[in-house]
C-alpha positions as CSV (number, residue, x, y, z in Angstrom):
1,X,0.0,0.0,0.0
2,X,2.6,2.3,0.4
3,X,4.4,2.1,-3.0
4,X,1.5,3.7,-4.5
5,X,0.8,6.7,-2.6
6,X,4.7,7.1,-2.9
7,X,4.8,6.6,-6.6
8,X,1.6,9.5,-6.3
9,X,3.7,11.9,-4.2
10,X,6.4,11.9,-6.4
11,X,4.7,12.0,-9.4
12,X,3.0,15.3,-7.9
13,X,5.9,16.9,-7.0
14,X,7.6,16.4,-10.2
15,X,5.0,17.8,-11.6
16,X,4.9,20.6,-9.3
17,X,8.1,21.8,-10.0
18,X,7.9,20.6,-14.2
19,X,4.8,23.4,-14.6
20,X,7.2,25.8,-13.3
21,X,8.4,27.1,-16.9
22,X,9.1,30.6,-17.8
23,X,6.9,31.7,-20.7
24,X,8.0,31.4,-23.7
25,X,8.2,34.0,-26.6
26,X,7.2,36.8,-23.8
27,X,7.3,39.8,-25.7
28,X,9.4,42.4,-24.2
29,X,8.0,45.6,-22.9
30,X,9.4,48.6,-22.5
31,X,7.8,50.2,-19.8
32,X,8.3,49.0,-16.6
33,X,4.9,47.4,-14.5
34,X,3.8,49.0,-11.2
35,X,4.0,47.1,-7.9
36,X,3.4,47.8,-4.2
37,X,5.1,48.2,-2.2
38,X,7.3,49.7,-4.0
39,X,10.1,47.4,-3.6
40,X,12.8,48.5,-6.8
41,X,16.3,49.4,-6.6
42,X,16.6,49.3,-3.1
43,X,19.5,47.3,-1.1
44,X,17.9,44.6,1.5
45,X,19.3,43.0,4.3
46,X,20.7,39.0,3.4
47,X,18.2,38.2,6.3
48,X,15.1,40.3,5.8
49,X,11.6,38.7,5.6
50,X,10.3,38.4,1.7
51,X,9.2,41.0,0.2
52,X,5.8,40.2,-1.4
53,X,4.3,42.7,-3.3
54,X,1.1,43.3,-5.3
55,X,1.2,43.7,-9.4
56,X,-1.1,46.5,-10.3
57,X,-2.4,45.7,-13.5
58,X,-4.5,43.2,-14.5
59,X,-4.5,40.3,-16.8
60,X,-5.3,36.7,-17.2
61,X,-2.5,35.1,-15.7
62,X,1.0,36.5,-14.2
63,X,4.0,34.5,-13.5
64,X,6.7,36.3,-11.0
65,X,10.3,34.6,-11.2
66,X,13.0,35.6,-8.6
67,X,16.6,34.8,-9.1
68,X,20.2,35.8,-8.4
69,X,24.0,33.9,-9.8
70,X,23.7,31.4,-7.7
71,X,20.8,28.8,-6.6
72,X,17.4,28.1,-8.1
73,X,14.5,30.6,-9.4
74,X,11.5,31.1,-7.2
75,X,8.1,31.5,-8.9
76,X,4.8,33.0,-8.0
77,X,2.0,32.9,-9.5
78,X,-1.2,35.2,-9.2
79,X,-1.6,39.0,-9.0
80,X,0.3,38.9,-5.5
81,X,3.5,37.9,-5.6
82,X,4.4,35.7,-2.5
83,X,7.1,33.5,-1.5
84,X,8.1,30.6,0.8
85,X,10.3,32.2,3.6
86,X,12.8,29.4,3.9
87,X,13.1,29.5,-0.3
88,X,13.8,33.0,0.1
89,X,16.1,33.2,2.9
90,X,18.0,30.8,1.0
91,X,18.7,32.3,-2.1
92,X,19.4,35.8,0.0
93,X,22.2,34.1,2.2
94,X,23.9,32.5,-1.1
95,X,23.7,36.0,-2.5
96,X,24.6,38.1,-0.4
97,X,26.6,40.9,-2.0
98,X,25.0,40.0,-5.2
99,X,21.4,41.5,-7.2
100,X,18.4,40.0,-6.6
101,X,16.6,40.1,-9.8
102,X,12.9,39.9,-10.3
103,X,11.1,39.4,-13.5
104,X,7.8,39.9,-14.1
105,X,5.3,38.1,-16.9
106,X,1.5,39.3,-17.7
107,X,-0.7,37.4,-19.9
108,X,-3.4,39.5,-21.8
109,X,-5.3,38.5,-24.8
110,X,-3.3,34.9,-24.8
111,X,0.3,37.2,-25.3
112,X,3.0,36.7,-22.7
113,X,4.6,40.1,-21.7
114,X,7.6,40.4,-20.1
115,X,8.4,43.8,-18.0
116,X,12.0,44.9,-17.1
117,X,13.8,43.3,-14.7
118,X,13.5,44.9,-11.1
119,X,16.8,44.9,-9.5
120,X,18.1,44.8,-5.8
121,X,21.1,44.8,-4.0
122,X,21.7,42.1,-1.8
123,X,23.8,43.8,1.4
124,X,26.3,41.8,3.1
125,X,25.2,42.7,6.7
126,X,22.4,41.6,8.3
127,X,19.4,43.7,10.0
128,X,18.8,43.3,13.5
129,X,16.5,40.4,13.6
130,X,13.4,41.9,16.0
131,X,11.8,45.6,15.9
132,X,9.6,47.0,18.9
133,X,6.8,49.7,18.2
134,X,3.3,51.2,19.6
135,X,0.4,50.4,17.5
136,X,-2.1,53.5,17.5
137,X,-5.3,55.0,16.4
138,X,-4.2,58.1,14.6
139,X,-7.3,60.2,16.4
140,X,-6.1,62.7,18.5
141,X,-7.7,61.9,21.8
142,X,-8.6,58.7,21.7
143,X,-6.6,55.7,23.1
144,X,-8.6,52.6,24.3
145,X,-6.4,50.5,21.9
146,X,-3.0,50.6,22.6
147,X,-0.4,47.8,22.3
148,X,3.2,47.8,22.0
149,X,4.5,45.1,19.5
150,X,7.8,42.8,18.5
151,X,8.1,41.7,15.4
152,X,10.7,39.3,13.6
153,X,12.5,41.2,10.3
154,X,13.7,37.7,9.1
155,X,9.5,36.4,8.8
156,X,6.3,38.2,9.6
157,X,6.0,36.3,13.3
158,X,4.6,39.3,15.7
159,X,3.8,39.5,19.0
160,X,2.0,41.7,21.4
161,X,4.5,42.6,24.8
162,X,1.7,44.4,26.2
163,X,-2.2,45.8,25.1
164,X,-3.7,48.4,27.2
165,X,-6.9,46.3,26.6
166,X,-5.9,43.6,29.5
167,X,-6.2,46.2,32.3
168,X,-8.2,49.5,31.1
169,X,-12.0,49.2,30.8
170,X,-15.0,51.9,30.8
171,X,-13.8,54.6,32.6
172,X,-10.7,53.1,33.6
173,X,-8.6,54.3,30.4
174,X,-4.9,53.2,30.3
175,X,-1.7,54.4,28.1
176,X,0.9,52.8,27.5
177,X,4.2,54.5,25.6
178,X,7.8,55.1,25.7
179,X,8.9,51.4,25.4
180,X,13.0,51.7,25.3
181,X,15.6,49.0,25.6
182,X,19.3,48.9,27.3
183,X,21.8,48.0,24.3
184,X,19.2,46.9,21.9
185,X,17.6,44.5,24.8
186,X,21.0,42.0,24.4
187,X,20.4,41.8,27.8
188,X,16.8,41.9,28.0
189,X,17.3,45.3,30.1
190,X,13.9,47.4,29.1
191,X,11.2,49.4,30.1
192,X,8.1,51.4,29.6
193,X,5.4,54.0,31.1
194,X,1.8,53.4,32.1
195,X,-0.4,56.1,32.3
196,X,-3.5,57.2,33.9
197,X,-4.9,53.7,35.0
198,X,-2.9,51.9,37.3
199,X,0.0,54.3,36.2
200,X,3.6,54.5,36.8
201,X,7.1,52.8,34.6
202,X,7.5,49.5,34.1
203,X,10.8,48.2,34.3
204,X,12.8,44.8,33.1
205,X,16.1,43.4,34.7
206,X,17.3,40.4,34.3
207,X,13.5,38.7,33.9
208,X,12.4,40.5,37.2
209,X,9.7,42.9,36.5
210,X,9.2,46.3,38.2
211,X,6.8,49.1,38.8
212,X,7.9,52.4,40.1
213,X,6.4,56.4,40.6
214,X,9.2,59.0,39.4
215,X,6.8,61.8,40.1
216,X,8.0,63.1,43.1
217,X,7.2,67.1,44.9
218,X,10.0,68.2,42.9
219,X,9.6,67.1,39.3
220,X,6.7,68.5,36.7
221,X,5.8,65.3,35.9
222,X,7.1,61.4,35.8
223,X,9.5,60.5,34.0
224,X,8.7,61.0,30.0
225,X,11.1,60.5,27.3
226,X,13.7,57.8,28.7
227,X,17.0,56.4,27.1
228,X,18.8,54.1,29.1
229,X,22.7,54.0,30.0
230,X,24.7,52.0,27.7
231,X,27.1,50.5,31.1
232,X,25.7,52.2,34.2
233,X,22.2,51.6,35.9
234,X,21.4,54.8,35.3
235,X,18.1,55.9,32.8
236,X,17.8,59.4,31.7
237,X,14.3,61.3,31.3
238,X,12.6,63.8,30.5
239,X,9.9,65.1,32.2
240,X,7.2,67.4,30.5
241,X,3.8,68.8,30.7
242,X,2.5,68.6,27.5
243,X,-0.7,69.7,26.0
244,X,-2.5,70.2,22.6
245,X,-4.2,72.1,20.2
246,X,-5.7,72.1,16.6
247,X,-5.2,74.8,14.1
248,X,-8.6,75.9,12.5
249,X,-6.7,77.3,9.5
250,X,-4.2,74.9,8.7
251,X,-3.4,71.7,7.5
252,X,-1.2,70.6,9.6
253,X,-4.1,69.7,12.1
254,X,-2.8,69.7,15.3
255,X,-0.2,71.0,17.6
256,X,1.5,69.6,20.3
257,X,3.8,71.1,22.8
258,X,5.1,71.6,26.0
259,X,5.2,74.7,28.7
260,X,7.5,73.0,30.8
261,X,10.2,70.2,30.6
262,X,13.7,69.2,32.1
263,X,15.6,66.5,32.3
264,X,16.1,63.5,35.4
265,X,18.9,60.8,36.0
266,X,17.2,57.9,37.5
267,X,19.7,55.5,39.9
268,X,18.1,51.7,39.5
269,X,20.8,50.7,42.4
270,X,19.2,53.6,44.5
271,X,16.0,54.0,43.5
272,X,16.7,57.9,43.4
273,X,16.3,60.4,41.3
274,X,18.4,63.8,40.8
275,X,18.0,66.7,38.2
276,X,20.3,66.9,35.1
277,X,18.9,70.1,33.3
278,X,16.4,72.4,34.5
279,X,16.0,75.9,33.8
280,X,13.4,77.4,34.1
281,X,14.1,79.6,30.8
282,X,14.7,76.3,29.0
283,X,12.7,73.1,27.3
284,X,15.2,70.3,27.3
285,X,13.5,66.9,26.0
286,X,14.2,63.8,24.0
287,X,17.5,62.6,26.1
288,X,19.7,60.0,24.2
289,X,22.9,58.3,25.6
290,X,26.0,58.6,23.1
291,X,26.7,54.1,22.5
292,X,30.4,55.2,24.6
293,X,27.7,56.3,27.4
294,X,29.8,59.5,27.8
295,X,27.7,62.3,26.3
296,X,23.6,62.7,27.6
297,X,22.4,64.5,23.8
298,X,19.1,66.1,24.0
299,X,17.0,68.9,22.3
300,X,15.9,72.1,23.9
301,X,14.8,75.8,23.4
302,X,14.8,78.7,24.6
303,X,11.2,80.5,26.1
304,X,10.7,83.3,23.3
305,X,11.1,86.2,24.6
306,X,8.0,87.9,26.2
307,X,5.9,84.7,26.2
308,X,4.1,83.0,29.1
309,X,3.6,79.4,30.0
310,X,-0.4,80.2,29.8
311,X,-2.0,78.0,27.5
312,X,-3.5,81.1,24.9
313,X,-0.2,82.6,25.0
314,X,2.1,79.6,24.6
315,X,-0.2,78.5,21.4
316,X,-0.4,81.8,19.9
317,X,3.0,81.6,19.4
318,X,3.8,77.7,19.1
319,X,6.0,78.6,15.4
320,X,8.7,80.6,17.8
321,X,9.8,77.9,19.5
322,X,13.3,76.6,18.1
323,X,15.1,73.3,19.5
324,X,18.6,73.0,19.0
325,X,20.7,70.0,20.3
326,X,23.1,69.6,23.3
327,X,25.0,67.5,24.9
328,X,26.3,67.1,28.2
329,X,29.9,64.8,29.1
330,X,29.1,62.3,31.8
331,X,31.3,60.8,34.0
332,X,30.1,56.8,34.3
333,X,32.6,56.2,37.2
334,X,31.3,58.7,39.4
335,X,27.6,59.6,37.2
336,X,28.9,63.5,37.8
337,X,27.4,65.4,34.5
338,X,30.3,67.9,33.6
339,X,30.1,70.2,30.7
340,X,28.5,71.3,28.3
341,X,28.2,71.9,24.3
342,X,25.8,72.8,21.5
343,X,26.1,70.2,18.8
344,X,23.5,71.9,16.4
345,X,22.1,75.1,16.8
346,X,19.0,74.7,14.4
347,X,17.4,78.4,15.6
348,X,20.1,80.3,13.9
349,X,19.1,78.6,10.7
350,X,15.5,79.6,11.7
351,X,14.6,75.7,12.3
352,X,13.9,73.3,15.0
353,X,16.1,69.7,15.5
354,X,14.7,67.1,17.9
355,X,15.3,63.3,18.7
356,X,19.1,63.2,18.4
357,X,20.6,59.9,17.9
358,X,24.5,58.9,17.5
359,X,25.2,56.2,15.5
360,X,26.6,53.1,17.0
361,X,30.5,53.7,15.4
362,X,29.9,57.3,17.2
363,X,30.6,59.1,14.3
364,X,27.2,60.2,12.8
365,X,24.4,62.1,14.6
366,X,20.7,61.3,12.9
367,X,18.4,64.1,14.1
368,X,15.0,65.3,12.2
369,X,14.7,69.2,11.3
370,X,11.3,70.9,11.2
371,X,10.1,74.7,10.4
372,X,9.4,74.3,14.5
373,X,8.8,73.0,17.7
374,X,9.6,69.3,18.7
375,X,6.5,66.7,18.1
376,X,8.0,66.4,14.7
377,X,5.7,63.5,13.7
378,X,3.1,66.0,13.4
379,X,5.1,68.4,11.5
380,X,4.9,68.2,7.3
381,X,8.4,70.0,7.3
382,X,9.8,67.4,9.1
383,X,12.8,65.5,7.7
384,X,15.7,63.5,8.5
385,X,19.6,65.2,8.6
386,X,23.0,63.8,9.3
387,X,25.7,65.3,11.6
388,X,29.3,64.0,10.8
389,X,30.4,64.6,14.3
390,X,34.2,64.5,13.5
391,X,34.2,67.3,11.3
392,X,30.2,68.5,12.4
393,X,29.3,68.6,8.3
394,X,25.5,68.6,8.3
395,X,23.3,67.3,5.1
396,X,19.7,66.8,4.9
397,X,19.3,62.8,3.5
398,X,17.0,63.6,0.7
399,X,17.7,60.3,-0.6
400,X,15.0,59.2,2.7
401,X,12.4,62.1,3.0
402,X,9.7,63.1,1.2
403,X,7.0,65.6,1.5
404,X,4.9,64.5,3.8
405,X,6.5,63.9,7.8
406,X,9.2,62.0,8.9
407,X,10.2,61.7,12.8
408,X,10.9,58.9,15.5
409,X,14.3,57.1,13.8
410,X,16.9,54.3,15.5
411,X,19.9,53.0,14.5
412,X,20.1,49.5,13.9
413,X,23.0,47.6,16.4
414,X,25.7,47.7,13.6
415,X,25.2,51.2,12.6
416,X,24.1,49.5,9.0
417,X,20.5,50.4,8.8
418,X,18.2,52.9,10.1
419,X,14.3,52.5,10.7
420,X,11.9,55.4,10.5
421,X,8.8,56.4,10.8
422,X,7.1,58.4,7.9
423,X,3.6,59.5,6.7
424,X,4.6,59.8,3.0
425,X,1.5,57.4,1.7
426,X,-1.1,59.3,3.2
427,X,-0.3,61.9,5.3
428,X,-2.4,60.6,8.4
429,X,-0.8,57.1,8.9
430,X,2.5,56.3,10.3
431,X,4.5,54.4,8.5
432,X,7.8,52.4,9.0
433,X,10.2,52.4,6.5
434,X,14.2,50.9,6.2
435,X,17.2,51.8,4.7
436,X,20.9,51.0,4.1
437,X,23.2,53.4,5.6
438,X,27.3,53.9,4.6
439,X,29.8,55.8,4.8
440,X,27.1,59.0,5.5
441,X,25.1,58.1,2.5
442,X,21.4,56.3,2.3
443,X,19.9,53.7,0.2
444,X,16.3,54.1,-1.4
445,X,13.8,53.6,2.0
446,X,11.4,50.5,2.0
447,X,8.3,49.7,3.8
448,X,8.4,47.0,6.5
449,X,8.0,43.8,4.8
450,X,4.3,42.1,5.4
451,X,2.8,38.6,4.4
452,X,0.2,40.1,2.3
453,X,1.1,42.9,0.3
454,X,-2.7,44.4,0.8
455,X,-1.7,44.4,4.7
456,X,-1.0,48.5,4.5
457,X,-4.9,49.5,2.8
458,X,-6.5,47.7,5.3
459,X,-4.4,48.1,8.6
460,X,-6.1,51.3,10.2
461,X,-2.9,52.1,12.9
462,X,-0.4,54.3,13.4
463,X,3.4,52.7,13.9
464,X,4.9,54.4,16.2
465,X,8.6,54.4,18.3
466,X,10.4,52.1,16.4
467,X,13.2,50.5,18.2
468,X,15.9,47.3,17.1
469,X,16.5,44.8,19.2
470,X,19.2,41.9,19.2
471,X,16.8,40.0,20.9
472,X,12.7,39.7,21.4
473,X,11.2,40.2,24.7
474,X,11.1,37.1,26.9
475,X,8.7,38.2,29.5
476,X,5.1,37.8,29.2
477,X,2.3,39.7,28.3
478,X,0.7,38.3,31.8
479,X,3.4,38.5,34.1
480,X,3.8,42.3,32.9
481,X,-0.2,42.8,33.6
482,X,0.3,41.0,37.4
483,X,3.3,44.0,37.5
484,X,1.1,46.8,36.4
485,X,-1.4,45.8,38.8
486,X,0.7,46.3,41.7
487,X,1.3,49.5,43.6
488,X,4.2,51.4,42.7
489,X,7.3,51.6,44.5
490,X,7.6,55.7,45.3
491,X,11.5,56.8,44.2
492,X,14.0,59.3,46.5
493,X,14.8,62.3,45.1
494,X,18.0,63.4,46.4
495,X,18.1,66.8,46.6
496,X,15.4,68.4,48.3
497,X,17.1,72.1,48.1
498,X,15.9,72.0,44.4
499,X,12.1,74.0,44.6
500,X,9.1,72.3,44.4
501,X,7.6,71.4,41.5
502,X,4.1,73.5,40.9
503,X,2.0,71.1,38.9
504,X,-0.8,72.0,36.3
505,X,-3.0,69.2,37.8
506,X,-5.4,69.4,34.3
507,X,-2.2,68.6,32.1
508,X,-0.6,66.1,35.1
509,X,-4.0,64.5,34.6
510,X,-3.6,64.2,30.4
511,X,0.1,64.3,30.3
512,X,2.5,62.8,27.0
513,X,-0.4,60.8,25.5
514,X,-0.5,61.9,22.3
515,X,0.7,59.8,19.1
């Protein structure tokens, strides 16, 4: 009995992979044939997830055939053009350094056409293998559905960390934000904020799972914006009361900003927190550890002149407020912050830079530029510029932006590629996109990878935060919820000389929840 179905399952098989034939006497076509995404002369990681893609045009049959000098063709067949993972991954590692070629045959009115070859370079180094990010409603106010996400760059495996929807219910509303990771999570160092709803910052060491309250009587707010030491136990923060507003006469929407912010250094060994910035004439924000851990960078600006911290006054005048970027030296033996420097100062250009990040080599600074303020991914003039930061050359990379915004960025671990955020489709949806980085210069951005290429007209979420990691999240989605459920565990601050924080207890109340 069993020769037969052998003798079956052979025979298929062969004739599987027989009816795999290019079509013969295509005729050649000159034009090329639109697909999406838009996955053409771009350079690709050797171990990035396939890159299906939908052919928009339609005929009677289509026949997609992926190749490269060495190993066999894949084929797809069918107006989405899919293929097996393991096929893929294969022909990408045996390639590496190679092009990737993809040809493309439509048959209309019994005619085999074939289109001009679409070629990629194949990049030698590999992508981190996992990404992190918050999926969110792009409304403004609303956030009942929140989630923070992992998902594996070498397939299209993702996995919730943590939804807001386990613990928030009715009128018991819960955000969740801010997720950052200690050295790309290689030691599954990490943490994150919960707001309103059982609120206070979740934090990872070493498996063991944490809650704490950084508001204390002499901080604005809880901790904000974090970015965690590279060596020492130390996480820097902003903290920030941050409000909103929407134009009625422009089409940018919305804006977001703050009236107040400076900047904490929170001791994990301690459980203390002391100031590292805070003038009261100054808006410092976004802090991000240098990979040598010996510079704190961060954005801030100056109070225009004659403006108050009321809400009407600060909002009539939201385009005056210029970011440039600092940096203070840090000393990790004794955590003493010494001086400090302006890397970039955007106001004299008449500009705004915000969300500073050095590169892992610690030559390049990626930082985005806007007309104003610092909630770039609401801002359309928002793009992404390199600093050189052994000779301090700045250049916008044009070869990345586009019209619409382009904000929250990270490097990947060997300083190879860069993820970011962008609303170039629509102008309302975030969007993550990767590119190839060398030697200052950017590939041609693509869109993160999905199974089916009709995933992005039907998703209805913002991306947002995009982080690498070397490794996923081990912890559970449940033993985080048991955390959050806990009371936290109040922090020291150690310096009670420093005055008292006077809070605006309606924007304490709605602080940092916005997209």
């Amino acid at each position: 009995m069993k020769h037969p179905v052998f003798f079956f399952l052979t025979f298929s098989l062969l004739f599987l992979s027989c009816s795999e034939k290019i079509p013969e006497n295509a005729r050649e076509q000159s034009a090329s044939v639109s697909i999406s995404p838009d996955y053409d002369q771009i350079t690709i990681p050797r171990n990035i997830a396939p890159l299906n893609f939908l052919i928009n045009e339609k005929a009677q049959k289509y026949k997609v055939v992926i190749y490269s000098s060495k190993g066999s063709k894949i084929f797809s067949n069918g107006q989405k053009a899919c293929f097996p993972v393991k096929k893929w991954k294969k022909l990408l590692m045996e390639n590496q350094g190679d092009t990737l070629k993809i040809d493309i045959y439509l048959q209309k009115d019994e005619q085999w056409m074939k289109y001009p070859t679409i070629k990629n370079y194949i990049a030698p180094e590999t992508i981190d293998d996992f990404i992190s990010y918050r999926l969110i409603e792009p409304s403004y106010v609303t956030y009942e559905r929140l989630s923070i996400n992992q998902r594996n760059l070498t397939n299209f495996d993702e996995k919730v960390i943590y939804s807001n929807g386990k613990l928030a219910a009715g009128d018991k509303e819960q955000c969740i934000n801010c997720h950052n990771y200690r050295n790309y999570n290689q030691t599954g160092d990490w943490q994150f904020h919960v707001r309103h709803h059982l609120g206070g910052t979740i934090i990872v060491r070493d498996q063991t799972i944490k809650k704490v309250n950084l508001k204390t009587d002499y901080t604005i707010s809880a901790g904000v914006y974090p970015s965690w030491h590279p060596t020492e136990n130390v996480i820097a923060y902003s903290t920030n009361q941050t409000g909103q507003k929407f134009h009625t006469r422009d089409n940018q929407k919305i804006e977001v900003m703050d009236s107040e912010s400076a900047l904490i250094l929170y001791d994990l060994n301690k459980n203390e927190i002391r100031m590292i910035a805070n003038d009261s004439t100054q808006l410092e924000t976004f802090p991000s550890w240098s990979p040598d851990g010996k510079f704190l960078y961060y954005a801030s600006a100056t109070y225009p002149e004659g403006v108050s911290k009321l809400s009407e006054d600060l909002y009539s005048h939201y385009n005056q407020f210029l970011y440039n970027i600092y940096r203070k030296s840090f000393d990790p033996g004794t955590h003493e912050f010494l001086s400090m420097d302006t890397v970039f100062n955007a106001s004299e250009l008449d500009k705004s830079a915000t969300f500073p990040r050095v590169s892992p080599d610690g030559q390049y600074l990626l930082f985005t530029l806007a007309d104003y303020g610092n909630f770039h991914i609401w801002h359309q003039s928002s793009d992404l510029y390199l600093m050189n930061l052994q000779n301090g050359n700045v250049r916008e990379l044009s070869e990345l932006n586009s019209p619409a915004a382009e904000s929250y960025h990270s490097w990947s671990s060997n300083g190879k590629w860069i993820i970011f955020s962008s609303r170039r489709d629509d102008g309302s949806y975030t969007k993550l996109y990767i590119a190839y980085i060398k030697d200052g210069k950017a590939g041609k951005p693509f869109i993160l990878p999905q199974s089916d290429p009709d995933f992005y007209s039907v998703f209805f979420k913002s991306y947002n935060i995009p982080e690498f990691m070397v490794k996923p999240v081990r912890v559970s989605s449940a033993q985080i919820a048991r955390a959050v459920k806990k009371n936290p565990v109040p922090v020291r601050f150690n310096d009670e000389k420093v005055k008292k924080a006077t809070i605006n207890q309606a924007q304490e109340d709605g602080d940092n929840i916005y997209e």
